[in-house]
Structure formats: C-alpha cells, structure tokens
DRENVEX-863765 format. One record per residue (C-alpha): residue number from 0; y, z, x; residue in three letters. Coordinates in pm, 1 decimal, m for minus. Last residue first. Layout:
BEGIN
<r><num>NUM</num><north>Y</north><up>Z</up><east>X</east><residu>ALA</residu></r>
...
***
This chain:
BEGIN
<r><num>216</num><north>13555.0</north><up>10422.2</up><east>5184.9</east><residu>UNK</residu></r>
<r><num>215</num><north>13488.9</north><up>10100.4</up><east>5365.8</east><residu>UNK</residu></r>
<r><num>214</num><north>13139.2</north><up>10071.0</up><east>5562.7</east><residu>UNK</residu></r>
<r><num>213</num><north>13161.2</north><up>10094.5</up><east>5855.7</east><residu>UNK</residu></r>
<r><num>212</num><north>13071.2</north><up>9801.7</up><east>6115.2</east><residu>UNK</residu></r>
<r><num>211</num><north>12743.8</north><up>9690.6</up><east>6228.3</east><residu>UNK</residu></r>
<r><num>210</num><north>12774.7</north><up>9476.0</up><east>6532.7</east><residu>UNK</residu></r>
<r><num>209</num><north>12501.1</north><up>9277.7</up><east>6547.4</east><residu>UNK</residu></r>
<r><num>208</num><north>12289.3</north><up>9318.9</up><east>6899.0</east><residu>UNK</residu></r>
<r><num>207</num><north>12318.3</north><up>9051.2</up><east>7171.5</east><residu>UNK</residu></r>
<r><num>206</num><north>12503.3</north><up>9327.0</up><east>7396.5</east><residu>UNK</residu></r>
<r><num>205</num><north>12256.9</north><up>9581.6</up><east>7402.5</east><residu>UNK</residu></r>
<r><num>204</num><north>11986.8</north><up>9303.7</up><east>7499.1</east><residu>UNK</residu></r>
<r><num>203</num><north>12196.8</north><up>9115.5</up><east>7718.3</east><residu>UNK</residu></r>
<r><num>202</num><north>12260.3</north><up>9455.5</up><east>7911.1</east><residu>UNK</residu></r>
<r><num>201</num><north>11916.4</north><up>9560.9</up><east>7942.5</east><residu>UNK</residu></r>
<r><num>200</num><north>11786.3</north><up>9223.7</up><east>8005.4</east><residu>UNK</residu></r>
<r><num>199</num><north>12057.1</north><up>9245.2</up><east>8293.8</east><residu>UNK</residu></r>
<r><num>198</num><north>11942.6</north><up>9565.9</up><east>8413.3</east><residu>UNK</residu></r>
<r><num>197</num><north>11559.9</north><up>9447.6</up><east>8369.5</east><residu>UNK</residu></r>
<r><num>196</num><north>11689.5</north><up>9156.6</up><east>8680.1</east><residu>UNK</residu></r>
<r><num>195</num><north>11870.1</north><up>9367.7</up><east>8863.1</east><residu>UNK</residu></r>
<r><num>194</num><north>11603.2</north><up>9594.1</up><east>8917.2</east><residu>UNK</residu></r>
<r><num>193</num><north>11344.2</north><up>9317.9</up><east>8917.8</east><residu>UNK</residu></r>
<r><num>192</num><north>11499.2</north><up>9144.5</up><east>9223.4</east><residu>UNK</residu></r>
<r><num>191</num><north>11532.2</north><up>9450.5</up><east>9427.1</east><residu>UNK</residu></r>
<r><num>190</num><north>11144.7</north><up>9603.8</up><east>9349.5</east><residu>UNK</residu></r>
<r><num>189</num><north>11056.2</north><up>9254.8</up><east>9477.6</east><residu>UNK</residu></r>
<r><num>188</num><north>11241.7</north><up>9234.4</up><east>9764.8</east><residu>UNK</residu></r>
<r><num>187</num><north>11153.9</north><up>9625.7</up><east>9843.8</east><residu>UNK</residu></r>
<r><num>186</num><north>10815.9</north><up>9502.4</up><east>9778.1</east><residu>UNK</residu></r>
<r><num>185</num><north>10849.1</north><up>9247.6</up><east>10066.3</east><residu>UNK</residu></r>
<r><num>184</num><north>10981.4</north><up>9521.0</up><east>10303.3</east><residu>UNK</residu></r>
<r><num>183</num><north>10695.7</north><up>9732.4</up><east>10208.3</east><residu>UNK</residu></r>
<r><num>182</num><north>10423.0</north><up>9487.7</up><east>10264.3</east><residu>UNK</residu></r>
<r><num>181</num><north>10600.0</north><up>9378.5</up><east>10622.4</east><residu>UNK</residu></r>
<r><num>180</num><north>10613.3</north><up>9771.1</up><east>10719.5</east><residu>UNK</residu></r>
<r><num>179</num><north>10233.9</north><up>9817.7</up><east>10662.3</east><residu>UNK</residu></r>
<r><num>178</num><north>9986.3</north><up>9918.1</up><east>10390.3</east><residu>UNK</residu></r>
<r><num>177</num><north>9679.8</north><up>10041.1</up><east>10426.2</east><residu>UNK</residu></r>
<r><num>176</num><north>9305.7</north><up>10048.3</up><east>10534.2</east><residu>UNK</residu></r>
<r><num>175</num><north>9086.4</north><up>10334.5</up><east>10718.5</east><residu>UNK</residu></r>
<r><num>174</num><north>8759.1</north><up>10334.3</up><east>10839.2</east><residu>UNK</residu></r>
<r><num>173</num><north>8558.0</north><up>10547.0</up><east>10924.8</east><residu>UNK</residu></r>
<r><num>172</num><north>8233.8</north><up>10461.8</up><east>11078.3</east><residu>UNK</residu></r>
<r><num>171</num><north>7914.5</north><up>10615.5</up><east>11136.3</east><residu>UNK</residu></r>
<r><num>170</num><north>7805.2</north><up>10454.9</up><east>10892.1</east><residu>UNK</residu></r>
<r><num>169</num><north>8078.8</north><up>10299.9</up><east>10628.7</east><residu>UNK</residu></r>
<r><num>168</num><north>8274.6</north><up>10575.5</up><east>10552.1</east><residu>UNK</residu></r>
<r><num>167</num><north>8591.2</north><up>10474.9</up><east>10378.8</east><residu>UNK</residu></r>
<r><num>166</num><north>8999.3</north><up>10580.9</up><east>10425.6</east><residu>UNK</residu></r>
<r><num>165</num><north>9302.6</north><up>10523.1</up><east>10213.3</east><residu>UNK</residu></r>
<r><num>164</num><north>9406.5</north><up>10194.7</up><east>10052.2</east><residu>UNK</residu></r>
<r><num>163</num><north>9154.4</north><up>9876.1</up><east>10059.8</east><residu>UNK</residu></r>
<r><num>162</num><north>8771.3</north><up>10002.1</up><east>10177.8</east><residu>UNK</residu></r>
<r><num>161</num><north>8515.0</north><up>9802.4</up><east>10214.9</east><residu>UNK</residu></r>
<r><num>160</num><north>8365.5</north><up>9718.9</up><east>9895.5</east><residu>UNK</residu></r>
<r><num>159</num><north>7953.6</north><up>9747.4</up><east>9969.7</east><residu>UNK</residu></r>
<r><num>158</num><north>7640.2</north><up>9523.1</up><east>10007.6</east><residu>UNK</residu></r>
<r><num>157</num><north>7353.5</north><up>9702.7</up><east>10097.9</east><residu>UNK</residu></r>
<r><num>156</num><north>7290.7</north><up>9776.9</up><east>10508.4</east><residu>UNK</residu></r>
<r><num>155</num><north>7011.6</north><up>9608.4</up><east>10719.6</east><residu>UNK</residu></r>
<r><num>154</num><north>7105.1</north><up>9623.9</up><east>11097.9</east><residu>UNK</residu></r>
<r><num>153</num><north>6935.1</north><up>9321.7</up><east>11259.2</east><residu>UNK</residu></r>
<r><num>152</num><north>7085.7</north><up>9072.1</up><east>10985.3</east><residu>UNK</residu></r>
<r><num>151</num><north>6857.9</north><up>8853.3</up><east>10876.9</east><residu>UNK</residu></r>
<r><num>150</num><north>7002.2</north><up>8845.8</up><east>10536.3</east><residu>UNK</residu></r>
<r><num>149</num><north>7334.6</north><up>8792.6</up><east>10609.9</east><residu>UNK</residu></r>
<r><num>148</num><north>7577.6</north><up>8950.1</up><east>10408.4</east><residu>UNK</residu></r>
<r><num>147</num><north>7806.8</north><up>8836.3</up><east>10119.9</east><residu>UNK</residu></r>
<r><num>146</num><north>7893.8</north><up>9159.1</up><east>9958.3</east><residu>UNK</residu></r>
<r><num>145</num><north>8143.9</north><up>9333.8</up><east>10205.0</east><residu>UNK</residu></r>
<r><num>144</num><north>8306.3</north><up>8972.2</up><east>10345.8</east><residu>UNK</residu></r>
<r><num>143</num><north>8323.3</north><up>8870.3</up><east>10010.9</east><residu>UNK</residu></r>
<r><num>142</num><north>8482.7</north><up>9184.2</up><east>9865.3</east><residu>UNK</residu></r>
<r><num>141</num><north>8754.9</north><up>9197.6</up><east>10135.5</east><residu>UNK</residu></r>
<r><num>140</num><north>8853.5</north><up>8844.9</up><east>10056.0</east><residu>UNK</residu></r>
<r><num>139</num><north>8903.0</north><up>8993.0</up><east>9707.1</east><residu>UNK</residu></r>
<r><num>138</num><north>9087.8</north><up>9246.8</up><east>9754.1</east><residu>UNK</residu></r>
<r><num>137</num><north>9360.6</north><up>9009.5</up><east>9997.9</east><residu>UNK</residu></r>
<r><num>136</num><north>9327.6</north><up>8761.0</up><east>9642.2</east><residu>UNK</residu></r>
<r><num>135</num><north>9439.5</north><up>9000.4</up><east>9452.0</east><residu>UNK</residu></r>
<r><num>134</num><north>9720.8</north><up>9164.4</up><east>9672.5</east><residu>UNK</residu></r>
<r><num>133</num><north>9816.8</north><up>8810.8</up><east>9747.5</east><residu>UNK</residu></r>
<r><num>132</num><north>9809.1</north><up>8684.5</up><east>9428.0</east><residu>UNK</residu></r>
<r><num>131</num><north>10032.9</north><up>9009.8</up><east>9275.9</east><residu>UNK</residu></r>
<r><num>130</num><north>10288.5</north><up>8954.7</up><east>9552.1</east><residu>UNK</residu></r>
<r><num>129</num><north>10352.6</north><up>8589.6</up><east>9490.2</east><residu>UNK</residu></r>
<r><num>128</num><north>10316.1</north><up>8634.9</up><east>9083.1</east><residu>UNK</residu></r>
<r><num>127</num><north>10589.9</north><up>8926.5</up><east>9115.0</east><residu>UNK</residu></r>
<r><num>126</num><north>10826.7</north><up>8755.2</up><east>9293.9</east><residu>UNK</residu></r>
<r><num>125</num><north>10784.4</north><up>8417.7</up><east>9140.2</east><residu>UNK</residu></r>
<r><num>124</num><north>10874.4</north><up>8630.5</up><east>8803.8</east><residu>UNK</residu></r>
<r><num>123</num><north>11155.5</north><up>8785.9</up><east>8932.1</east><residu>UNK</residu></r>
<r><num>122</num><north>11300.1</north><up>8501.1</up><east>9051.7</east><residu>UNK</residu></r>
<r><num>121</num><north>11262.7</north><up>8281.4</up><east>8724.0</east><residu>UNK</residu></r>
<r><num>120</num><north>11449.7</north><up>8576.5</up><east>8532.3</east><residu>UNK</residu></r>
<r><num>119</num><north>11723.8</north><up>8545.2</up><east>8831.7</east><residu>UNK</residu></r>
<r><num>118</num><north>11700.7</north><up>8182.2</up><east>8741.0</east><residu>UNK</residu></r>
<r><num>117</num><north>11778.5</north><up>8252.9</up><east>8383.0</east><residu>UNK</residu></r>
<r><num>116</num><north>12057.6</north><up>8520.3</up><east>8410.9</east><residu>UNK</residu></r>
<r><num>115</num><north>12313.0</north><up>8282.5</up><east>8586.3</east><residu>UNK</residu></r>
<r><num>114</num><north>12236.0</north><up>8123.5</up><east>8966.1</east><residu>UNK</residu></r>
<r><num>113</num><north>12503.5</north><up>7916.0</up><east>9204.7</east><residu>UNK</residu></r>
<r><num>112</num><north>12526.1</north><up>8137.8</up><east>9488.3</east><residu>UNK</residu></r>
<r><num>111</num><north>12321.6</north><up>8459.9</up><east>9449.3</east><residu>UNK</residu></r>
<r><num>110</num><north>12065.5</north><up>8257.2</up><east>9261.0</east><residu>UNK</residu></r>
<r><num>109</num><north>12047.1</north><up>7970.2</up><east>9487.1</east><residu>UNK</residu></r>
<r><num>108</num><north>12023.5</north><up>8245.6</up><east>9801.7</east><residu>UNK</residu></r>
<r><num>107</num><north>11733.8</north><up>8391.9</up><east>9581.1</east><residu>UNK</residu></r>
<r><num>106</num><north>11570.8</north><up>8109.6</up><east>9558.8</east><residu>UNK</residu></r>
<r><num>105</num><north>11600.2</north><up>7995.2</up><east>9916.8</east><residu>UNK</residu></r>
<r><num>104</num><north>11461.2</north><up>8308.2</up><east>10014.1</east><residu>UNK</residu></r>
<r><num>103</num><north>11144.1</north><up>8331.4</up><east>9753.3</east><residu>UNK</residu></r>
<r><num>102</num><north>11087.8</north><up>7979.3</up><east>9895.3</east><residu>UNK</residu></r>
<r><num>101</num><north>11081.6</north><up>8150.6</up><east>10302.6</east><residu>UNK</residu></r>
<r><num>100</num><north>10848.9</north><up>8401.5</up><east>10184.5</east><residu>UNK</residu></r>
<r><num>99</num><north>10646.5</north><up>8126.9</up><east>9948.2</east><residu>UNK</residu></r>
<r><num>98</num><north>10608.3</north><up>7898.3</up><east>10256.3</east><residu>UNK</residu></r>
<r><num>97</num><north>10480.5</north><up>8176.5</up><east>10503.8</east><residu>UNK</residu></r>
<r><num>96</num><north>10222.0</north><up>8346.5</up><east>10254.5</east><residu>UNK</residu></r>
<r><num>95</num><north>10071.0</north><up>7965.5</up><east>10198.3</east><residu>UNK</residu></r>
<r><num>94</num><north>9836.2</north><up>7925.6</up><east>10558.8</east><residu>UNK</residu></r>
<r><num>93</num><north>9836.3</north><up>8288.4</up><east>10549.7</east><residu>UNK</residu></r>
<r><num>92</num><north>9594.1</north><up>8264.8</up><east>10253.0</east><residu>UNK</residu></r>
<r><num>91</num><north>9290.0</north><up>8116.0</up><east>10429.6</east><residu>UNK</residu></r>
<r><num>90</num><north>9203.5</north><up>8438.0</up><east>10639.2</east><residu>UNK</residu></r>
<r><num>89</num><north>8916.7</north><up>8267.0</up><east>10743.8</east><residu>UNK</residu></r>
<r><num>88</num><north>9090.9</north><up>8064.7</up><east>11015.8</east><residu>UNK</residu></r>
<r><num>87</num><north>9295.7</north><up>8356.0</up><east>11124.4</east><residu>UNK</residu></r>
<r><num>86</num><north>8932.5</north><up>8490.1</up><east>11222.7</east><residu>UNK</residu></r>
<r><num>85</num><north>8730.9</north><up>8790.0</up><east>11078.8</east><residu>UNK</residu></r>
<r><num>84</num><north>8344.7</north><up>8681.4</up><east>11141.7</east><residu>UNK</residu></r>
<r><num>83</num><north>8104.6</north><up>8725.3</up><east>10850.1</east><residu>UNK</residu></r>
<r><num>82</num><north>7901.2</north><up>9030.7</up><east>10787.7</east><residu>UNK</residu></r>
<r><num>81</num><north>7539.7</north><up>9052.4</up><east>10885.2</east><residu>UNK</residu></r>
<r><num>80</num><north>7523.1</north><up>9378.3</up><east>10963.9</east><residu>UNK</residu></r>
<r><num>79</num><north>7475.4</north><up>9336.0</up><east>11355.0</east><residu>UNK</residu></r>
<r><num>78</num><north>7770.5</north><up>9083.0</up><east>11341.6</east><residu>UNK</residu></r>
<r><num>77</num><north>7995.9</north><up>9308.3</up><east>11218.6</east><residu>UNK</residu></r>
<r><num>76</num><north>7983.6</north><up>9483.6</up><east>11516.8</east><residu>UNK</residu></r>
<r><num>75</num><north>8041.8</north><up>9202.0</up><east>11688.1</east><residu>UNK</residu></r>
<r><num>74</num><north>8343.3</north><up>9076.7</up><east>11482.7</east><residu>UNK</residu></r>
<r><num>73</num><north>8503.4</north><up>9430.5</up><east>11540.2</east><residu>UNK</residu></r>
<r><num>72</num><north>8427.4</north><up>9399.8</up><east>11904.7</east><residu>UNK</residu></r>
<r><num>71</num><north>8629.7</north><up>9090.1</up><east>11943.7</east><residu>UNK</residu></r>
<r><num>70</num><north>8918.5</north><up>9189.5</up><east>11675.0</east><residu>UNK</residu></r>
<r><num>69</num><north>8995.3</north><up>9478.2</up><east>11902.7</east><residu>UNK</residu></r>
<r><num>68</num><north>9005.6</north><up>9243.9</up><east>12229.1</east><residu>UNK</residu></r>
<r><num>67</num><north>9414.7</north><up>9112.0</up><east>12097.5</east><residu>UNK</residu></r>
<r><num>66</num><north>9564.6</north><up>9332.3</up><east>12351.7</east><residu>UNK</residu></r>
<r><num>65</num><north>9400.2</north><up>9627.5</up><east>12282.8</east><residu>UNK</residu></r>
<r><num>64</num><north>9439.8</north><up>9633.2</up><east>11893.4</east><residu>UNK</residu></r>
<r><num>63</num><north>9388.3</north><up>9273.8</up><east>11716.3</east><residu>UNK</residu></r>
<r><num>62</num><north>9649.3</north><up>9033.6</up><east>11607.9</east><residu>UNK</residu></r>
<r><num>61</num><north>9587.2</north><up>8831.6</up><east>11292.5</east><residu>UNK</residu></r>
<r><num>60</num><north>9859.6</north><up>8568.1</up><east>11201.5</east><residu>UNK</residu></r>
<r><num>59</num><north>10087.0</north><up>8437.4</up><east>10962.3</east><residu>UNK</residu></r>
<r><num>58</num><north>10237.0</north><up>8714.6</up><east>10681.4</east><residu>UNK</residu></r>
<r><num>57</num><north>10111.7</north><up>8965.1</up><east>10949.6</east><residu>UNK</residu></r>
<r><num>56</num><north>9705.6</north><up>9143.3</up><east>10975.9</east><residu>UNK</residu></r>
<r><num>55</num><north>9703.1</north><up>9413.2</up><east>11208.1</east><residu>UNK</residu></r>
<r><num>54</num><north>9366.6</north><up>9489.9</up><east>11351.0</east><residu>UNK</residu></r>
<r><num>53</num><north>9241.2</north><up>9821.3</up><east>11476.3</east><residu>UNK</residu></r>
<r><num>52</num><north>8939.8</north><up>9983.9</up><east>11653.3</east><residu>UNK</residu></r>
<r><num>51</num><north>8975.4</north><up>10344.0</up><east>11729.7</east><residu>UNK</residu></r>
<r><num>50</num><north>9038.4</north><up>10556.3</up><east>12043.6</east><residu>UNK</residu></r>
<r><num>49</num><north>8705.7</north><up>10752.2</up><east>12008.7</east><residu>UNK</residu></r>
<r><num>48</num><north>8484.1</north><up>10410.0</up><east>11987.7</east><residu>UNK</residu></r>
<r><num>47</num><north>8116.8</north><up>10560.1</up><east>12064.1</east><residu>UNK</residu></r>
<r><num>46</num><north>8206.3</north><up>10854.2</up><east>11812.8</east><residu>UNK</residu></r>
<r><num>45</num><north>8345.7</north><up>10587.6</up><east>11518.6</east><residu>UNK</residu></r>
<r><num>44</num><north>8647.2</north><up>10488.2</up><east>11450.7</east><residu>UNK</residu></r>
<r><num>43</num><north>8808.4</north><up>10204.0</up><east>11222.7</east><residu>UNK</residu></r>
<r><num>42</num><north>9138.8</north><up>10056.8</up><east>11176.9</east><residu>UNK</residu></r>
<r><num>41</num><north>9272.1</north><up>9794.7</up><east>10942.9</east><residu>UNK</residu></r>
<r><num>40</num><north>9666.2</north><up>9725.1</up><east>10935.8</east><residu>UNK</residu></r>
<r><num>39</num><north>9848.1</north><up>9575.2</up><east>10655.8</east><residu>UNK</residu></r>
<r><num>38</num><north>10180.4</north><up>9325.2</up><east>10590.6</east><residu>UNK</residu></r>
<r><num>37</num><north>10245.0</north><up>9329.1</up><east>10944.4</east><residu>UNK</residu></r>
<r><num>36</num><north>10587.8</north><up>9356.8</up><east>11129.4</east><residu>UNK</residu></r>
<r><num>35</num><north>10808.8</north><up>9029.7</up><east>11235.7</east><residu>UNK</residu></r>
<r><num>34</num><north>10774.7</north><up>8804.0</up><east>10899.9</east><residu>UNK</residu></r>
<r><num>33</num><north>10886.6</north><up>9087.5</up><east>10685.4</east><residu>UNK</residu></r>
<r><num>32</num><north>11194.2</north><up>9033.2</up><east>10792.0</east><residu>UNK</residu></r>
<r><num>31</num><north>11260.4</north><up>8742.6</up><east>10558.8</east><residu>UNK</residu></r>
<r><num>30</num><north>11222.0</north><up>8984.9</up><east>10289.6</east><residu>UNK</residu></r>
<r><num>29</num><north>11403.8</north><up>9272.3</up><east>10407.9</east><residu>UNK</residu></r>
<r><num>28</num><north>11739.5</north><up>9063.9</up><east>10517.1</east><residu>UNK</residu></r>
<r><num>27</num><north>11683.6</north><up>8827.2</up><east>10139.1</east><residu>UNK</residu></r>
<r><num>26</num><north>11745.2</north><up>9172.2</up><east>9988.2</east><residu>UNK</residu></r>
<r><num>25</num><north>12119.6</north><up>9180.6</up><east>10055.6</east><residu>UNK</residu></r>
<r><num>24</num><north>12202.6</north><up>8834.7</up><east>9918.4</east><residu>UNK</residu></r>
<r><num>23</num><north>12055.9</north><up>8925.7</up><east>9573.1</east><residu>UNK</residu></r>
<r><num>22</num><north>12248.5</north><up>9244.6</up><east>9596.9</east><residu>UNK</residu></r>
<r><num>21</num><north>12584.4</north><up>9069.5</up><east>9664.1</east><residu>UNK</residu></r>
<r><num>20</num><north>12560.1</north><up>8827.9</up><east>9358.4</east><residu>UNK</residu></r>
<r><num>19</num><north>12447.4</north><up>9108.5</up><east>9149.9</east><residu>UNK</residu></r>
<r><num>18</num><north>12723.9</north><up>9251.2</up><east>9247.9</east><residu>UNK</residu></r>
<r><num>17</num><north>12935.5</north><up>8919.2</up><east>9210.2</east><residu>UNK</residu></r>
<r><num>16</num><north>12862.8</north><up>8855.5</up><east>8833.9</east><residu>UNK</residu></r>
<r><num>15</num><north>12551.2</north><up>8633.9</up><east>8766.6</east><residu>UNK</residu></r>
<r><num>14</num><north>12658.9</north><up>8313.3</up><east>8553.7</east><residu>UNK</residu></r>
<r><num>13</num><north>12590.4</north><up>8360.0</up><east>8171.2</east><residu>UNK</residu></r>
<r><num>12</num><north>12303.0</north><up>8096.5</up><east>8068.3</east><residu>UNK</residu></r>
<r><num>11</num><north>12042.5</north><up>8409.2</up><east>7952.5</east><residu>UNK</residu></r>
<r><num>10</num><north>12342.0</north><up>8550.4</up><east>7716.0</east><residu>UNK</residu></r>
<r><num>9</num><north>12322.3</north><up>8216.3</up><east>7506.0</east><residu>UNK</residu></r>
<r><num>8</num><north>11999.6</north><up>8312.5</up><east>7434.7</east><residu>UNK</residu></r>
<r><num>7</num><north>12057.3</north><up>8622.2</up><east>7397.9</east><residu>UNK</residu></r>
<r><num>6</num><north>12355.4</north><up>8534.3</up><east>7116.8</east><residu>UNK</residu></r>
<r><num>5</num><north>12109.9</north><up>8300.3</up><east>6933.3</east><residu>UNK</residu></r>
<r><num>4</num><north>11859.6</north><up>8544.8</up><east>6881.8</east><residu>UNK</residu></r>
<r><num>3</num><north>12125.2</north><up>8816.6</up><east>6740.3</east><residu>UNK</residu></r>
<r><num>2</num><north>12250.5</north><up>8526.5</up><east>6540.6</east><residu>UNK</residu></r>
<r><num>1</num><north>11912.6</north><up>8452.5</up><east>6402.5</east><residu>UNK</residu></r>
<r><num>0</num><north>11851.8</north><up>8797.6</up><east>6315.1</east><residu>UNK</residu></r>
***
C-alpha cells in the first residue's frame, strides 16, 4: 500500500507530455474570448413593451438593449416595486471576473509550458472554484435584488427569486434568463482543463497500482 501511495505521488511531479501540452494551449483561445460576448443575457416582455427589454451582462460591463436605453426603463420599472437599481456599480463581481480570466490564462500557459500533473491539478481546481463563485454569487445577487424591496414602493409585490435559467412570470411580465456565448466559452475552459486533468488521475491511478504477478505453477 505504501508503495502504491508512494508511486502516485511521485506520478503527480511527472512533467505534462506535449498533448496535453497542446490542449492546455488550445483552450486559453475560448477562455480569453470570453471577454468579447456576454456571460448572460436578461430579457423581459410584457404587452406595453412588445419588442422586449434586454440586458447583456459581459465578464466587465452591463450593456442594455436599444443602444444602452434598455437598462433605463428596466431600472424604472423596477423602481415602482421597490427593487434596487441594476448598475455596473452594483454588479460588484465584475470588478474580480476580469483578473481571474486573465490568471486562469497565465496558469494554464505555465502549465502548458513548464507544468507536470500537480499544477494541472491546481488548474482544475481554480477553474472550478472561479466558475462555481460566480454562478453562486450571480444567484445570489439575483436573490437580493428579488427579496430586498422597498417598502414604500407604489406597486406592492412579495418578495420573489427572479428567475436564473429558463423563463418567469413576474406580472405581466415574462421574463427570461440564460446563458450566453462568454459562459459557454469559459465552461469549455473548464470542461478542457478537467478532461485532461481526470485522464491523467486516470492514468496515474492505473499506473501506481502493484503489479501482481502469477503465481508459479
């Protein structure tokens, strides 16, 4: 057992062979273009607004529908139910999203250059937390702008989740939340990394185990 132990241990210090090498280079081109498309778009219609409300919200800014006037008349209408404003100031995490893209690049450029099994391990894991965190906390900033309303509101409505995938009535409003192009291109990033990283785990795995010869006859 101890053997077996020591030999993955060992395994996790073995320099990453040039596919790998290759790959890890390769998925740096999705990730650091997810900067130019947004990570999720929020729409809404309603009878008085038949061509829809929208907002697209990127790694680094908000941009509204309409030339930027979509954001506008969502913040007034939010107004009347006592919900908060939505402003690039509020949206506190895309002061950090920018900074962990481009340090998920430079790590996986180290890795692909100079990396062995344990920093593509470390990869994988920064991947995951960074994309995890801002899934969480993007859920969460959506329930504090749904549950903390203003009390003297004109338009009294109970506190609700607005909606996060798929589509919500809220009124006489639909509205409907989802993923983007910049969200996908990061999880192909991520999906990337922890391919090659479980195929390696794989691989030390099967190759850290005792080799049980036959017996002799």
């Amino acid at each position: 057992m101890k053997k077996t132990a020591d030999s993955f241990w060992e395994f996790l210090d073995v320099p990453l062979r040039g596919g790998a090498r290759l790959l890890l280079i390769a998925l740096i081109v999705p990730l650091l273009l997810s900067f130019l498309f947004p990570l999720w778009r929020i729409s809404m219609k309603a009878p008085q607004y038949p061509k829809g409300l929208s907002m697209d919200i990127y790694s680094w800014q908000l941009v509204g529908g309409n030339d930027g006037h979509d954001i506008q008349e969502i913040n007034t209408l939010n107004h009347y139910i006592g919900m908060q404003s939505i402003t690039r100031e509020e949206l506190r995490d895309l002061d950090w999203m920018p900074f962990a893209i481009v340090a998920m690049a430079a790590l996986a450029l180290r890795a692909a250059l100079l990396g062995n099994v344990r920093a593509l391990i470390d990869l994988s894991m920064i991947a995951a937390y960074v994309s995890l965190v801002a899934f969480g906390r993007f859920v969460w900033m959506l329930w504090e702008f749904g549950h903390h309303l203003d009390p003297k509101a004109p338009v009294k409505v109970q506190p609700f989740m607005p909606v996060v995938i798929g589509e919500k009535q809220i009124a006489n409003f639909l509205t409907h939340s989802m993923p983007h192009l910049g969200s996908l291109l990061m999880g192909a990033f991520t999906t990337g990394v922890w391919a090659v990283t479980l195929f390696y785990l794989w691989r030390g795995r099967r190759e850290s185990r005792p080799l049980v010869l036959p017996a002799a006859e």
